[in-house]
N, C-alpha and C positions, 0 to 999 in steps of 0.2 A: 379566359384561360390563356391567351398568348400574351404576349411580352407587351411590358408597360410603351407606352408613347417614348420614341426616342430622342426626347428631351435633359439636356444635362444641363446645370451650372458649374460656373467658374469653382464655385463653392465645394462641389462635391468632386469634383478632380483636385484639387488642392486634396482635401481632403483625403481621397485615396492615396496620393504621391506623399502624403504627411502620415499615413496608416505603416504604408509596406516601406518605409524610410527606417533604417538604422542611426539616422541623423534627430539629435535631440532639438527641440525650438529652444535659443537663447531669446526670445521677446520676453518684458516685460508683463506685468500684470494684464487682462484685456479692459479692465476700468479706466487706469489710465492712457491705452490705447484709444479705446473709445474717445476720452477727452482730446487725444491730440487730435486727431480726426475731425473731432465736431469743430475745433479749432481752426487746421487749414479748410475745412467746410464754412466758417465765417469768415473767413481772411481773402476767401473766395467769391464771396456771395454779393452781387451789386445789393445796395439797398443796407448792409448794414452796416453799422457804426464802423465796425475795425478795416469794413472794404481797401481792399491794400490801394485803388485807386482815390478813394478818401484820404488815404492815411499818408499817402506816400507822395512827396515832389519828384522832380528832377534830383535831388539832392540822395535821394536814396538811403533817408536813418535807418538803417533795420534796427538799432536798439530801441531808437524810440517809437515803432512799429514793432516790437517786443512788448513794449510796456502796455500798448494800448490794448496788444491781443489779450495781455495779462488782466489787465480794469475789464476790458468787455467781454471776454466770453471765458480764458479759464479762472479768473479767480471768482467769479461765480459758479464757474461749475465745478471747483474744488468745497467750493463752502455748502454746495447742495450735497456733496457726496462727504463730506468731512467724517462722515462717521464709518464709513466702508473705508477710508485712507488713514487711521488714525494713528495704526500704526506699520503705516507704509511708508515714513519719511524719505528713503533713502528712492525712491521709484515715484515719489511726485516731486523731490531736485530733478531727478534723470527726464523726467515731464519739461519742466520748467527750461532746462537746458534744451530740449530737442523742439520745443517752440522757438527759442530763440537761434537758433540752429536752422529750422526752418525760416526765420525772417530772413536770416544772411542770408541762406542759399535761394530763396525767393527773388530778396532783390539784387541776387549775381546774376539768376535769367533775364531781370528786366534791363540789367545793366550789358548783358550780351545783345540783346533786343534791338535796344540804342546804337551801338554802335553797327548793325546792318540796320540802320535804319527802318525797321521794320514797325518799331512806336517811338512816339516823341512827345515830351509834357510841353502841352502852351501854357507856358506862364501867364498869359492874359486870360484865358480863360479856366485858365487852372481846371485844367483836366489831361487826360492821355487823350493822344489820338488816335488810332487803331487799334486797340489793346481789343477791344469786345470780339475781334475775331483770330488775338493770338494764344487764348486761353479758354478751356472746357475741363467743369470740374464736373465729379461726378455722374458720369458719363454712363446712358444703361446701351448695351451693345448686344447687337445679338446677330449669329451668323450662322446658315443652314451649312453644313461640310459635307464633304464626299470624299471618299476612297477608292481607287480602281479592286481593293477586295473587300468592300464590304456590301452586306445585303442589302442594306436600306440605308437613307441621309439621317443625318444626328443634327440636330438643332442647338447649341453652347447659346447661353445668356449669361451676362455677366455685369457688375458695375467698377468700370476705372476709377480712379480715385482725381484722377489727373490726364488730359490730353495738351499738347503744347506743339504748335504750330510751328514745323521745320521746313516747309516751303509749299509751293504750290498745289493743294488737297492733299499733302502730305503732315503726318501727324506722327508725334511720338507720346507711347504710351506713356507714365509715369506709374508706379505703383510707391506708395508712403509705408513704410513699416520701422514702429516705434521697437528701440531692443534690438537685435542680434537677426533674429529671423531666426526661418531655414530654409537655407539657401539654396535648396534641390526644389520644392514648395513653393520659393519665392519665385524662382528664374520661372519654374512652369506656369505661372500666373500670367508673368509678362508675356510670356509667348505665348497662352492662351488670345492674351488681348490684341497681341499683335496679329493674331489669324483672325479674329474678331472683327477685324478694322480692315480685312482683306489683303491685309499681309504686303498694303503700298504703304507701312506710315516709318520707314527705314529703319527704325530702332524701338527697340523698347529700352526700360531704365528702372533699375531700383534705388529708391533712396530709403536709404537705412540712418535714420537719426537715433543714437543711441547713446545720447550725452555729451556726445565730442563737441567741441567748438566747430569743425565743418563736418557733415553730411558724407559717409559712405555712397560716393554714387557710381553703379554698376552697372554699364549700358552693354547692351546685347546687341549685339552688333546681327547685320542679319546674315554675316556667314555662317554665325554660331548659330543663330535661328534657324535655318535652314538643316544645318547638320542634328540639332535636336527635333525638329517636328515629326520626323518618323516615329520615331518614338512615341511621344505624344499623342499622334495618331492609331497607334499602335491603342495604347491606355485608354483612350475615349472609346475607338473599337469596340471592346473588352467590357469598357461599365455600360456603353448602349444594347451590348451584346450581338450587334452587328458586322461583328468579322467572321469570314468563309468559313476558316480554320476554328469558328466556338458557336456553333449554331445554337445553342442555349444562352437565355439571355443573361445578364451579368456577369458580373465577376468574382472568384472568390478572396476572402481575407486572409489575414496572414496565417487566423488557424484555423480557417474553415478546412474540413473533411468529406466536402459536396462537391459534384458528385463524386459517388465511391466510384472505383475501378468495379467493369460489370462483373461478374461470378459468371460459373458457367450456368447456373441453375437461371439466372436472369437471358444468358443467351440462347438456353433451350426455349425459353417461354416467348423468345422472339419469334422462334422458327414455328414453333406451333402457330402465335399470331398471325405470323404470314399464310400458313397453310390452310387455316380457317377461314381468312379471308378469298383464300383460293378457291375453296369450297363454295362460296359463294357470287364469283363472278367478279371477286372486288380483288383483281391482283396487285401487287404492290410489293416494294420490295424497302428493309431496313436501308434509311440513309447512313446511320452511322451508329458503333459502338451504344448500346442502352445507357441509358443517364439514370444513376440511380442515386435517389434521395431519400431524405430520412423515411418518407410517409408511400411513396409508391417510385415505378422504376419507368420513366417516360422512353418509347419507342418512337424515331423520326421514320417515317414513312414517305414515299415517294411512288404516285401512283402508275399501274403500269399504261402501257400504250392505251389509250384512247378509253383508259377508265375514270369518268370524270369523279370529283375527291367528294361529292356527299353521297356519291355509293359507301366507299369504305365509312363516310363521317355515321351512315343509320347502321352499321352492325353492330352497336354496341350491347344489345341482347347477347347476339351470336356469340359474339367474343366472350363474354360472361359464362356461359352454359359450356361452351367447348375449353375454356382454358380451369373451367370450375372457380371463379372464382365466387368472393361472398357479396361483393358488390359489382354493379354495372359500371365496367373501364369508361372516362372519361374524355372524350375525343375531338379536337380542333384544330386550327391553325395556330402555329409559330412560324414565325419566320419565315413564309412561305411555304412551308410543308406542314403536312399532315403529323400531329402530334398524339399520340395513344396512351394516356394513364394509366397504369394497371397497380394494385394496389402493391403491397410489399407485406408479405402475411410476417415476416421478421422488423417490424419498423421501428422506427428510433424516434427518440425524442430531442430536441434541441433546446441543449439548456441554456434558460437565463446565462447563470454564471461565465458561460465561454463566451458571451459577448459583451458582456459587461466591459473588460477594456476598452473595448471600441466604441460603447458608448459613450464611456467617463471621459474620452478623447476628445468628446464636441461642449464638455463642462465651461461654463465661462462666467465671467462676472455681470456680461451681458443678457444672460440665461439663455434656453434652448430648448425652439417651439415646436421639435421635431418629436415627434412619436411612434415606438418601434411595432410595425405592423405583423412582422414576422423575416422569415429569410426563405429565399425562392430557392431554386432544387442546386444551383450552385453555391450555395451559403450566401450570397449576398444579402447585407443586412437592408431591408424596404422600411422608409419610413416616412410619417407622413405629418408634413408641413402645414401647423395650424396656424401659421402666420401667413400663408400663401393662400393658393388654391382652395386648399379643404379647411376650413375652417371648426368644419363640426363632422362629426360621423354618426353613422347608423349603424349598428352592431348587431346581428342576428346570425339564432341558433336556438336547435333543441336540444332539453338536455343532456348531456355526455358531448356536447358538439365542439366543449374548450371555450365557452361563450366568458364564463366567469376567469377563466386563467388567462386568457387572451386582453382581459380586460385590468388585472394585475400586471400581466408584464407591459401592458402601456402604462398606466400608472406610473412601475416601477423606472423604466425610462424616463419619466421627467424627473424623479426623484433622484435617481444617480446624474441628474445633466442637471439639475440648476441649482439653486437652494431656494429658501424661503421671501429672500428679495425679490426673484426672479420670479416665483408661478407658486399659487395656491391650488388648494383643489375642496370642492365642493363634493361630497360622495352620497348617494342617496343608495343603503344597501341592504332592501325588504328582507331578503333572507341571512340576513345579522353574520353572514360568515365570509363574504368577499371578502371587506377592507376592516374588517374588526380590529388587525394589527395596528392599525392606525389612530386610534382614539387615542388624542392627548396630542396629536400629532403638532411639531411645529407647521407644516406647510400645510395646515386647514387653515381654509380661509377665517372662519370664526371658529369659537366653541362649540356651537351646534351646528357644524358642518359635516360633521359625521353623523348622515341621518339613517338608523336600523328603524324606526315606527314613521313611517311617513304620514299616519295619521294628524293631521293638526298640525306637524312640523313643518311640511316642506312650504305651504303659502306663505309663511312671511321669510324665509329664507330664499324663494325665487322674487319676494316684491323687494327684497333689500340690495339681492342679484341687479335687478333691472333699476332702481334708484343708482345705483352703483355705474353701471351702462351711463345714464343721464348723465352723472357729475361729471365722466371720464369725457366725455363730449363737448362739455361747458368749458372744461379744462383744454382742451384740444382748442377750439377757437381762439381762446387767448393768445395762443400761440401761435394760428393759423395752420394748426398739425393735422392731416388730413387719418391719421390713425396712431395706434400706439409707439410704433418703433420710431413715428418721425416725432412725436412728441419728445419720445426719452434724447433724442435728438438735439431738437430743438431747445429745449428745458435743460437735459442734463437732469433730471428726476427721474427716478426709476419707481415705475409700476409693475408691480407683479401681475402675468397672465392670472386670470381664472378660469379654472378648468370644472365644468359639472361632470360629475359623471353616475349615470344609474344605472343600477344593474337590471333590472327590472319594469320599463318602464309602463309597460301594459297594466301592471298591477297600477300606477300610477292613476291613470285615465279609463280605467276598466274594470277597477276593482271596487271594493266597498266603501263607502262613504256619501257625503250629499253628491247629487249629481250635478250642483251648482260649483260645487270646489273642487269638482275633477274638471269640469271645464274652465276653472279657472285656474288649473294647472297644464291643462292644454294650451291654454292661451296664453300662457305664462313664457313658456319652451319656443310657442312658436314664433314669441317678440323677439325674445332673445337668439333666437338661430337667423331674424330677419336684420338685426343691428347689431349682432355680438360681433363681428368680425373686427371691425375696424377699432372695436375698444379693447381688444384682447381677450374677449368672451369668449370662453367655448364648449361647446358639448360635445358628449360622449355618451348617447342614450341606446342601450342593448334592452332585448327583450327576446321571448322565446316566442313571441306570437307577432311576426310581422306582416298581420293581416291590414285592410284598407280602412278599417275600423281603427287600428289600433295607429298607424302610419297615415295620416291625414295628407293627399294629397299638397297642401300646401305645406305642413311641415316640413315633406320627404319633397319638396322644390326647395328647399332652403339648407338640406345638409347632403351637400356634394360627393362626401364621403363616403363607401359602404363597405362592410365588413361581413360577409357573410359566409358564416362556417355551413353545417351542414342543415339542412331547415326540410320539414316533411313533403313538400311537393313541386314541384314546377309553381304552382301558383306563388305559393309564397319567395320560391326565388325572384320570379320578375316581380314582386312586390320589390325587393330587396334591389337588385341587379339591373330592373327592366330585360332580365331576360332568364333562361334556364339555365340549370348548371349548378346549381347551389345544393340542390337534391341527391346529387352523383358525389358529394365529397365524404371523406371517411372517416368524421368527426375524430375527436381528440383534437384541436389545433389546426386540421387541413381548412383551408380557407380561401374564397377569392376575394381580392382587395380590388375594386373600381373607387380610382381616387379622380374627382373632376369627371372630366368626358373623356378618359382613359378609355380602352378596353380591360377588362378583369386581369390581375396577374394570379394566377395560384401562389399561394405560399404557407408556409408551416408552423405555427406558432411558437412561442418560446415557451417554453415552462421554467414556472420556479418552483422550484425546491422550499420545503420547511427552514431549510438554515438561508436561502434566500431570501423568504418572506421575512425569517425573524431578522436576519444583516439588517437588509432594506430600508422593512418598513419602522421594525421597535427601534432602531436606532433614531430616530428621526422625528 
């Protein structure tokens, strides 16, 4: 129940500063971004061909160190993608241009370089001399930060694009952006990186190639750093949920309505909590205004003199009986205090639809492995990254618990963020009414990817799965690609994720049939949750019975992920959780997400709507 690990990327701050922006992005397409990228990513790279220490003398051609980036790495990765750019023409010149754009302004730095003597070409032995420590590409960064008002340190991870050696362990960032940008988005990037690097590398710098013959370059100088980091500070605060002033975690969106302003009828049921708890020797008093959300109305608690906090954490009978309600309030830590659940007998639902913008915002050509887990009591949208950490999830609940809806608006989130290039989906749906919308679909993997009779069906569509797994690894070493994103990389070929997902899977391994082909659908799931990561595999397996029978200790080691709404007892939460909690929630969509070695966050699921489902999925 308390607040996720307060861990942020560069990614997801951009992201929010590009959300609550009135400022439109002028960039180009993200295809041919990708390309230029993968571009100065070869141009950069000891060891291959276009290596600008290869390529490049004393003499400094950048056109003809234009031509060779052109032969070796984009006019291959135009003719792999020729059929996505076909009719792009006027944004793979603007490509073409800002490679060559990039060569000038490449060898202007080395021609600066030279003249502080800083590298030098031996023509004897034809090579640079000190160059391997005046340049770092691709840089992964990562820096714990502190505020004098926040409650706890935030952790930023991020990857430069570019670092370039300004003097003595002093560094300036570089950020590359093909197009226009946006320029509120871009500047907060660089000075994320510049805090990243501890705030000694004097400048950060954007360089905007966006067809000109020279390079937009924008250095931030670090007075101006300095005058915007409060800010900034301010922002990451807010999304770790870690400032004084917002003792609940996250932050809200531009149309979020969470929390509501409390009612008085939410501050009387304060005062009763407190008096209840007085009654019983567990005094304590409200830290601040009630937080009220769609599904219940959280009270912060602060215990009194010398009452230690799992007094108050076992009254949650008491509480229940004395304030009448229909469930037992939910109770733990956030943020250092004691947090109190109470249901919301008027509760709300969070629709699909109001977050759909913010989703369609992370849409790209690149596609998008992120999926919507729900939004926590300040609307903030949670989502969960199958390219990272969690690869796979576990889904549990009994029925009425939102088990099946919760599993449509994840769905429906990859379907509004990629298209059919980018991510398939496998659906395995015993009771024919989840993903029904979906037969005929373009972004099923095969024809019979939509399986309603998993009898006979699903063994050769998990062994085609896992052949599939194989190739994608054969393919990987060719290239020396340690997983999918560095493949599409490397290659410049794009593979679509595969996404499984069952609604049911107990009937799977538990239900009728030989008992030789349910373990060989066991055993099927469990290869694939032990090697699907790295090839872009992933599951999504729910069930209403997550018993030890049903959750096979080795599977449930293999999917990091857990989703679980409301489930019949303590046992079955720590099946789900490894601990309790899951039994306390108020089905419809309330749910705790433990993504990795998190602790649980509460959150509320999305619902879609009939004219949702049919947008969504019939269209598609």
């Amino acid at each position: 129940m308390p607040a996720a690990a307060n861990r942020l990327t560069v990614s997801d701050i951009r992201q929010k500063i590009f959300e609550v922006s009135d400022e439109p992005s002028r960039g180009i397409g993200s295809l041919p971004g990708r390309l230029f990228h993968h571009v100065a990513y070869c141009a950069l790279r000891n060891g291959h061909p276009a290596f600008w220490q290869l390529a490049l003398t004393n003499e400094l051609d950048a056109e003809e160190w234009a031509q060779k980036l052109y032969h070796e790495v984009l006019g291959p990765g135009l003719t792999n993608t020729q059929s996505a750019l076909r009719d792009n023409g006027s944004e793979v010149w603007q490509l073409w241009c800002a490679v060559r754009s990039f060569a000038t302004w490449f060898c202007g730095l080395l021609s600066e370089a030279v003249k502080r003597d800083l590298i030098k070409y031996d023509a004897r032995r034809e090579c640079w001399v000190g160059a391997d420590t005046l340049f770092e590409q691709e840089c992964d960064l990562s820096a714990t930060l502190r505020e004098p008002n926040w409650t706890a340190e935030v952790t930023v991870v991020g990857r430069a694009d570019h670092l370039i050696r300004v003097g003595q362990n002093q560094w300036c960032v570089v950020e590359f952006k093909l197009g226009g940008g946006h320029a509120e988005a871009d500047a907060a990037q660089a000075c994320l990186y510049h805090e990243l690097l501890g705030g000694g590398i004097g400048s950060a710098a954007l360089v905007l190639f966006d067809g000109s013959p020279e390079p937009k370059q924008i250095v931030l100088a670090a007075e101006w750093i300095g005058q915007a980091r409060p800010k900034l500070m301010e922002l990451i605060g807010s999304l770790a949920g870690v400032n004084r002033q917002s003792p609940a975690p996250g932050v809200p969106g531009p149309k979020t309505t969470w929390p509501k302003q409390a009612r008085q009828i939410e501050r009387n049921q304060g005062a009763r909590l407190i008096e209840t708890l007085k009654e019983f020797d567990a005094d304590a008093s409200l830290a601040f205004d009630p937080l009220v959300g769609p599904t219940f109305v959280r009270y912060l608690l602060e215990p009194g003199h010398r009452v230690p906090a799992r007094r108050i954490m076992g009254q949650g009978a008491n509480l229940q009986v004395r304030l009448q309600l229909d469930e037992e309030p939910m109770i733990g830590l956030v943020s250092g205090r004691i947090a109190v659940d109470v249901q919301r007998r008027d509760r709300e639902f969070v629709s699909f639809g109001e977050l759909r913008d913010r989703l369609s915002a992370q849409r790209s050509d690149a596609g998008n492995s992120r999926v919507l887990a729900g939004v926590d009591l300040t609307g903030r949208i949670e989502l969960i990254d199958l390219a990272k950490d969690v690869p796979h999830l576990l889904v549990a609940g009994v029925p009425g618990s939102g088990k099946s809806e919760w599993l449509r608006a994840a769905v429906a989130s990859l379907l509004v963020t990629n298209t059919p290039n980018t991510v398939r989906l496998i659906l395995i749906d015993p009771k024919k009414n989840t993903f029904g919308e979906l037969s005929g679909s373009g972004y099923l993997w095969r024809s019979d990817s939509l399986i309603d009779t998993p009898e006979g069906q699903v063994i050769p569509v998990l062994t085609h799965l896992i052949e599939t797994m194989k190739d994608r690894y054969e393919h990987f070493a060719r290239v020396s690609a340690d997983n999918l994103l560095e493949y599409q990389r490397k290659s410049g070929l794009q593979l679509p994720r595969l996404v499984c997902v069952v609604d049911e899977y107990a009937e799977l391994v538990m239900g009728t049939g030989k008992k030789a082909d349910r373990e060989q659908v066991e055993t099927s799931f469990v290869r694939i949750a032990q090697m699907g990561r790295a090839a872009g595999i992933h599951l999504v397996l729910a069930t209403q019975r997550p018993s030890r029978q049903v959750v096979t200790g080795v599977l449930k080691a293999n999917i990091p992920g857990r989703v679980a709404l409301r489930v019949c007892n303590r046992i079955e939460s720590g099946v789900v959780l490894d601990q309790s909690g899951a039994e306390f929630l108020l089905g419809r969509g309330d749910l705790l997400l433990a993504a990795g070695t998190g602790t649980p966050v509460r959150l509320q699921s999305a619902y879609l709507t009939d004219a949702d489902r049919q947008q969504i999925f019939r269209n598609r």
